[in-house]
C-alpha positions in Angstrom: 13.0 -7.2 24.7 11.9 -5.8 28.1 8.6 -6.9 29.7 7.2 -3.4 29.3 8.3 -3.4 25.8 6.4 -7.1 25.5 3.5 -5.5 27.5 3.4 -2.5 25.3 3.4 -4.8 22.0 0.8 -7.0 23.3 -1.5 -3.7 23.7 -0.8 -2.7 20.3 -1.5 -6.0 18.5 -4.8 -6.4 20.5 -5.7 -3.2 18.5 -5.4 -5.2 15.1 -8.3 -6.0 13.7 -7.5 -7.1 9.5 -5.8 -9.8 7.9 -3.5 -8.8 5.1 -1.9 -10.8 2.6 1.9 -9.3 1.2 3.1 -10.1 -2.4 6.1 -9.5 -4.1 7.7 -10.1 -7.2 9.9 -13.1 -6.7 13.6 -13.3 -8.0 14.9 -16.8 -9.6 17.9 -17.5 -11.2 17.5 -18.8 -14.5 20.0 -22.3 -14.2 21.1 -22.5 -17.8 22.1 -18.2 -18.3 22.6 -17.9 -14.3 20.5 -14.4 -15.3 18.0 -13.0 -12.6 14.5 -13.6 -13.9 11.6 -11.8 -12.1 8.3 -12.8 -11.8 5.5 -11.6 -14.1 3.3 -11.3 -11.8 3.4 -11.0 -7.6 3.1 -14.2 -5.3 1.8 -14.4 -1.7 4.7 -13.9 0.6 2.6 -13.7 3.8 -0.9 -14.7 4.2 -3.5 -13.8 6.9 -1.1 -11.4 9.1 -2.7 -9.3 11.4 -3.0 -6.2 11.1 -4.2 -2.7 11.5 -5.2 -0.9 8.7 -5.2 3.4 10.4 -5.1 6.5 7.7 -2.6 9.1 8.5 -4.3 12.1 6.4 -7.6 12.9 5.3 -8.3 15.8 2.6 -11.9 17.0 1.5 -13.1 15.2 -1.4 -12.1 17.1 -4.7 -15.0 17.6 -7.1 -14.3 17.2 -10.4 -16.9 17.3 -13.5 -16.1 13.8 -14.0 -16.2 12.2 -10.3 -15.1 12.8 -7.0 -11.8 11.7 -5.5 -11.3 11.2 -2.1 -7.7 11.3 -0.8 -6.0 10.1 1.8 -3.0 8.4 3.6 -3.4 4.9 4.4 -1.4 3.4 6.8 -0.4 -0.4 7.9 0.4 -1.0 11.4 1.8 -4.7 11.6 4.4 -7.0 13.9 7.9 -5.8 13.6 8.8 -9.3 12.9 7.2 -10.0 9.1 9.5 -8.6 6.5 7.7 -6.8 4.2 9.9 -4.9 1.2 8.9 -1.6 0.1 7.3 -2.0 -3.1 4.9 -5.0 -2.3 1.5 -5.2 -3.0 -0.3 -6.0 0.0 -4.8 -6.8 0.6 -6.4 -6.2 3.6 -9.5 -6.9 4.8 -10.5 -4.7 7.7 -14.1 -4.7 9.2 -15.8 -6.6 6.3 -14.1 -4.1 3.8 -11.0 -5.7 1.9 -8.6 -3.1 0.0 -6.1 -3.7 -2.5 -2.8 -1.3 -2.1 0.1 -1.1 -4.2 3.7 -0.3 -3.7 3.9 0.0 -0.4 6.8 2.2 1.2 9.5 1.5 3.8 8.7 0.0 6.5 9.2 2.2 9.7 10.3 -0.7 12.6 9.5 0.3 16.3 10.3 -2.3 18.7 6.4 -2.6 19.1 5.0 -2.5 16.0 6.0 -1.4 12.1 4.5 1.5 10.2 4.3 1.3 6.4 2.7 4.1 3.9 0.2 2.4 1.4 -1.1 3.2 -1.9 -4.6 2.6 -2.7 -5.6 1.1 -6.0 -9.1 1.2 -7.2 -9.9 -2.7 -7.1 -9.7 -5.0 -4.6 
């Protein structure tokens, strides 16, 4: 990596101000069938990473009778370096708020910095 690409990752991390925790289901193999058992439930992976928790969208709240639902695009900036898989669940606490998202989506790698589309789940 070029010093300016070291400089310009250096600028972007300093930006991150969460901790997020990644889990995923865990694959095993089962010794006496050699069959691929997963997890029931998903296991820390990563613990306090920093990150940056940004939105990409945000739409007006829809009014229903019921409630209202706000929408929007949540976003995880993070080092290139820590693997994350799409489809991990992943906490982040951000500013004194922690969030819980699930199934997360590709990661998009940039020599600086990875970008990966969350989905918000309503507990934390």
């Amino acid at each position: 990596m070029s010093d300016y690409m070291k400089l310009a990752r250096k600028a972007i991390e300093s930006q991150y101000k969460g901790l997020c925790t990644i889990y995923e289901y865990i694959e095993t193999e089962d010794p006496d069938t050699g069959e691929t058992i997963v997890s029931p439930e998903p296991a820390p992976v990563h613990e306090n990473i920093p990150c940056k928790l940004s939105k990409k969208t945000i739409n007006p709240t829809n009014q229903t009778e019921m409630a209202n639902t706000i929408q929007y695009s949540p976003v995880l900036f993070i080092n290139p370096d820590i693997e994350i898989k799409a489809g991990s669940n992943i906490v982040i606490t951000q500013n004194g708020v922690t969030r819980k998202f699930v199934r997360s989506g590709e990661p998009f790698p940039y020599e600086t910095h990875q970008e990966i589309v969350l989905q918000r789940t309503d507990t934390a």
